[in-house]
N, C-alpha and C positions, 0 to 999 in steps of 0.2 A: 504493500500500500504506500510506504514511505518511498518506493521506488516510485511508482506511477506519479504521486503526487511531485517529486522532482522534477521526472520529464516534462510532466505539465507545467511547471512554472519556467522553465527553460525556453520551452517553446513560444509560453508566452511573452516571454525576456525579449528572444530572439525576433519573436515577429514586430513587435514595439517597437524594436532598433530598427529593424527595416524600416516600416515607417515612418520613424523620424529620420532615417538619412534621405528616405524618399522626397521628406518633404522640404529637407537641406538643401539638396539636388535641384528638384522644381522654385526653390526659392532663389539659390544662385542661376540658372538658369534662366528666370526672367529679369534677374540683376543686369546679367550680358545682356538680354535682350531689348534691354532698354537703355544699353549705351548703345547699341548699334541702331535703334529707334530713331536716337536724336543726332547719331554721326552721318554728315552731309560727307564724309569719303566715304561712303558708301555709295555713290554717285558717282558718275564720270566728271564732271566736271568741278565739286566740291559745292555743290551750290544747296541742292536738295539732300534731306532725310524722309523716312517713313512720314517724322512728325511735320512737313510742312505739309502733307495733306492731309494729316490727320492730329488736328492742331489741340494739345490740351485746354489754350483758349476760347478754342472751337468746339469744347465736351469731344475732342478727336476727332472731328470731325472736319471743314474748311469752309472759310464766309468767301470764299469765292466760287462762280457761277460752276466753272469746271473744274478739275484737277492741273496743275502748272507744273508741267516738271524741267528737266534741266532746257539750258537756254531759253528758258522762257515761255519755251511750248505748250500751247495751251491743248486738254486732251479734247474730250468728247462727251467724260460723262462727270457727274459731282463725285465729291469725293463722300462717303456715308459714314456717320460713327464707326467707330471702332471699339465700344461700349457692348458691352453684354454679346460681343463675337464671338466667345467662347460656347456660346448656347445655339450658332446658329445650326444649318444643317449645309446650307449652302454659299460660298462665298462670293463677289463682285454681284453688281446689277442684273447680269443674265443666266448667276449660280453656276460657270464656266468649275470651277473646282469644289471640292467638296470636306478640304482641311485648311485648318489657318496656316500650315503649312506652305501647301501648293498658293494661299492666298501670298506669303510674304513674298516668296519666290520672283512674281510676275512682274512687278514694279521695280524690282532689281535692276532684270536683265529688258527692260520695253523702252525702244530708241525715245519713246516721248517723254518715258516718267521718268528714271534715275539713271539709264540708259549708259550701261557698265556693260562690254560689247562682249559678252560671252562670260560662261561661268567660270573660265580660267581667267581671266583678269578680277572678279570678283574678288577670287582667295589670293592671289595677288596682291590685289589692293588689303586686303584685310590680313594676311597672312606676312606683312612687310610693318606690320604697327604692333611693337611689342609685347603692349599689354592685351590686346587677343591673343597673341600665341600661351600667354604664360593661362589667360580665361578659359581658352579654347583645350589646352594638353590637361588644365584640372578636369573639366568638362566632359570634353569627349576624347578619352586618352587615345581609346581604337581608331576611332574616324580621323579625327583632328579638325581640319579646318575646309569646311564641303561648303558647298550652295544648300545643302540639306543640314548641316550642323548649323549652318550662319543662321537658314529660317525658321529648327527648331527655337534658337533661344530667342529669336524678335515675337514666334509664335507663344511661344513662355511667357513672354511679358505681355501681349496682346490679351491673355486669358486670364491675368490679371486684373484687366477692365472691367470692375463689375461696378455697375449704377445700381444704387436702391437707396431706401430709407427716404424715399418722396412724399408728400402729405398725400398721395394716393396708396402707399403701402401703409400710411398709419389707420386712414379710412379703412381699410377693409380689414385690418386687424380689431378695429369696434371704437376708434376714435372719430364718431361722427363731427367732431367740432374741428376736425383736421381740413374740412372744405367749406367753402364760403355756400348760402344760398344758391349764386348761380351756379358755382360748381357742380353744386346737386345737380342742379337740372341739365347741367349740359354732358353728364354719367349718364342721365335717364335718358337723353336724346342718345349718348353714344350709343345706348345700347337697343336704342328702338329705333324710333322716327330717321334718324341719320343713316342709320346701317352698318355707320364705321364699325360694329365687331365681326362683322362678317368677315370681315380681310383682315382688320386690328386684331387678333383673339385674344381673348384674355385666359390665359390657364392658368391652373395651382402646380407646383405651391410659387411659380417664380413668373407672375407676368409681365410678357415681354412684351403684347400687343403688336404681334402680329403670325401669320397663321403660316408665313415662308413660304407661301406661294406665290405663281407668277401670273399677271395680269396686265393684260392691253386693256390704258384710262381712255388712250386717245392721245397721248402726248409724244409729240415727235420736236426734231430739232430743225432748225433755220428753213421751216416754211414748205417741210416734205409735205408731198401728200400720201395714203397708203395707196392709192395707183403705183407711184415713184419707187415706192418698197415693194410691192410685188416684182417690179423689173429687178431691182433689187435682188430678188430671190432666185427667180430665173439665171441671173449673172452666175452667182454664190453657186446655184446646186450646177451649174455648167463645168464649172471649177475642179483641178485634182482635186479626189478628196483630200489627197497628202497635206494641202495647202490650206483646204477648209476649216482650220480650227480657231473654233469661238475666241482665243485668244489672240490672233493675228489681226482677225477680222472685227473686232471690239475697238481696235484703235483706226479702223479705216472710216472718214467720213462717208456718213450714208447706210455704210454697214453697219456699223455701231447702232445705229435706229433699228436693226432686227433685233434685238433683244433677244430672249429668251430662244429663237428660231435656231439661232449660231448652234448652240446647244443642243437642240432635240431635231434641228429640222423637220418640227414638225408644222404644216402651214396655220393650224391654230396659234400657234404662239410666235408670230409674227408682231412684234410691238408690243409683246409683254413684258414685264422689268419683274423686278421682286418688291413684295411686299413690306416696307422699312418698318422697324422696331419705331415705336412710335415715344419710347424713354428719352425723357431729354431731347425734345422735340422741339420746346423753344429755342434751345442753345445751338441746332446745326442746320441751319435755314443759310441758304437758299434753297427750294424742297425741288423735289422730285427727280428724277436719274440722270437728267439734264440740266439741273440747277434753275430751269425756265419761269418759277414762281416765287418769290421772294417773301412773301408771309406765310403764315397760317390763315390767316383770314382770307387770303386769294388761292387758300390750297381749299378751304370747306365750300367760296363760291364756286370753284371750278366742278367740284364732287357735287355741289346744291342742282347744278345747271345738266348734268350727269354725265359730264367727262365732255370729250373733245368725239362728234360721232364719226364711224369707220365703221368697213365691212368685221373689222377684227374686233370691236368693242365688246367686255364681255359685259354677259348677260344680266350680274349686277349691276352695273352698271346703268341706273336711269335717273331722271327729274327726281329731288327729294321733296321740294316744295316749303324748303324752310324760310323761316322770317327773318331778317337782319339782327332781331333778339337772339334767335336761337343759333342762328351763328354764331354769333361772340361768345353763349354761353358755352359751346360747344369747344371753341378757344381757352374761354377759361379754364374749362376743363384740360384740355390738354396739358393746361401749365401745371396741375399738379402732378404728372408725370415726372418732372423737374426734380431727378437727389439734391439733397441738400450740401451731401458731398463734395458733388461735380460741380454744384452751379457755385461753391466756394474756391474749387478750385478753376473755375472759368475766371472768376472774377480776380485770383491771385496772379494769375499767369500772364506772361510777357507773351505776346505771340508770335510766332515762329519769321526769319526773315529769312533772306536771300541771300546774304552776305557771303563771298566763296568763302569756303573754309580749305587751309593747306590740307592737302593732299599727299598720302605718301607713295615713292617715284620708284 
């Protein structure tokens, strides 16, 4: 008996220590990955990091219309929080990859964004700055210094983004005085009259407010019409398939407006985007996958009016018939999505510049 109960506490001993080196591990690993976050040599030209487009001042997210990446280049779509991404299921506008992983990966190595000309120059560059090699050999003593180690630990630090503790997580825990009057009302509209839960979902026990799926509202960029996007299509599926991938074609104007299609080539989801986490919703406007709406209040009349119509418009998608009241209250609402957290650290943060940073040669 004094034997078993031995083993049994050993084991327990043993599994303990695991877990806490596990959690040593995952904790130094979003350490690195959040210097290499905010390291602009991480970039070809020392100008851009992860965080200029995804701005702490900006709840991670960017108050510019698109994404800017090195020289200047402006991309095609907004840049979306980087808040509560550890939860998602699918990553970028058109859900192209399916790990934060493969999400750090793509801004690396894409001529518009950070635009490091291959993944041998990446570890190059990173692999010539001392204090990676010395982060990188603790780390990952076997691999060392990969395109896949660099976007584990920026993916380590990205899953560290978690929003809550908003006066809408105090409400539903039983603090009704956590929402003002209109508040209320503009919850009871989210969840009726508006429709927003339909696509916003709200689950337990961690709502994220929204349901990660893909949908064509009607919105496209510089004045396409879906005529223009069907040719579009026809172009694309003409194409090697070798060449046809969502990720080449996301940064090509024009192509970039098939959304979700890049992905599934399916002709239903021709103009469909993803569905954004609606957390800290005040803090990363300009809205929608093309940054084309600048309020909240001009994102409920566009959904009031029933999106923008097209053959591909889905079927949610109609007239809601609300009042100018119930707009804003539906606004207010949104605002108590707002952490307290984040919206203290929006307000502490210097935000992110252009300024080149040395680079090492």
């Amino acid at each position: 008996m004094k034997l078993i109960f031995l083993v049994t506490v050993c084991v327990c001993v043993l599994l303990t220590s695991n877990k806490v080196n596990a959690q040593a591990v995952a904790t130094e690993k979003a350490t690195l990955g959040r210097t290499l976050f905010f390291d602009k040599r991480l970039s070809q030209d020392g100008t851009v990091s992860c965080a200029s487009c995804h701005d702490p001042a900006s709840a991670f997210a960017s108050g510019d219309v698109v994404a800017i990446g090195v020289r200047g280049q402006k991309g095609l779509r907004n840049a979306p929080t980087l808040l509560n991404s550890a939860f998602s299921r699918a990553y970028f506008w058109d859900g192209r990859v399916t790990t934060l992983e493969e999400q750090a990966k793509q801004p690396l190595l894409s001529p518009s964004e950070m635009g490091m000309k291959n993944e041998a120059a990446l570890v190059e560059r990173v692999s010539a700055i001392a204090e990676y090699r010395a982060s990188f050999q603790r780390l990952f003593r076997a691999e060392g210094i990969t395109i896949d180690t660099i976007a584990s630990a920026i993916a380590g630090f990205e899953r560290s983004l978690i929003s809550r503790s908003s006066p809408f997580d105090r409400f539903i825990s039983g603090d009704k005085k956590a929402f003002t009057v209109m508040q209320k009302r503009g919850w009871e509209l989210f969840k009726s009259k508006a429709k927003c839960i339909e696509c916003h979902a709200v689950s337990k026990p961690f709502p994220l407010f929204t349901d990660f799926k893909f949908y064509n509202t009607g919105i496209t960029a510089d004045g396409m019409t879906f005529a223009q996007l069907r040719d579009l299509v026809t172009q694309f599926a003409a194409g090697p398939p070798e060449q046809n991938s969502a990720s080449r074609f996301a940064h090509i104007r024009g192509f970039a407006e098939l959304g979700r299609y890049l992905v599934t080539k399916q002709p239903k989801d021709v103009g469909a985007f993803k569905t954004p986490t609606l957390r800290d919703i005040e803090l990363t406007g300009p809205y929608m996958h093309n940054g084309s709406i600048k309020t909240l209040l001009d994102v409920v009349r566009f959904y009031n009016r029933g999106g923008d119509k097209n053959p591909n418009l889905d079927e949610k998608l109609r007239p809601l018939n609300l009042t100018d009241e119930e707009m804003s209250e539906l606004v207010e609402f949104m605002r108590t999505l707002t952490s307290d957290t984040v919206l203290r650290q929006v307000q502490s943060s210097t935000p992110q510049n252009r300024n080149p940073m040395l680079v090492a040669r």
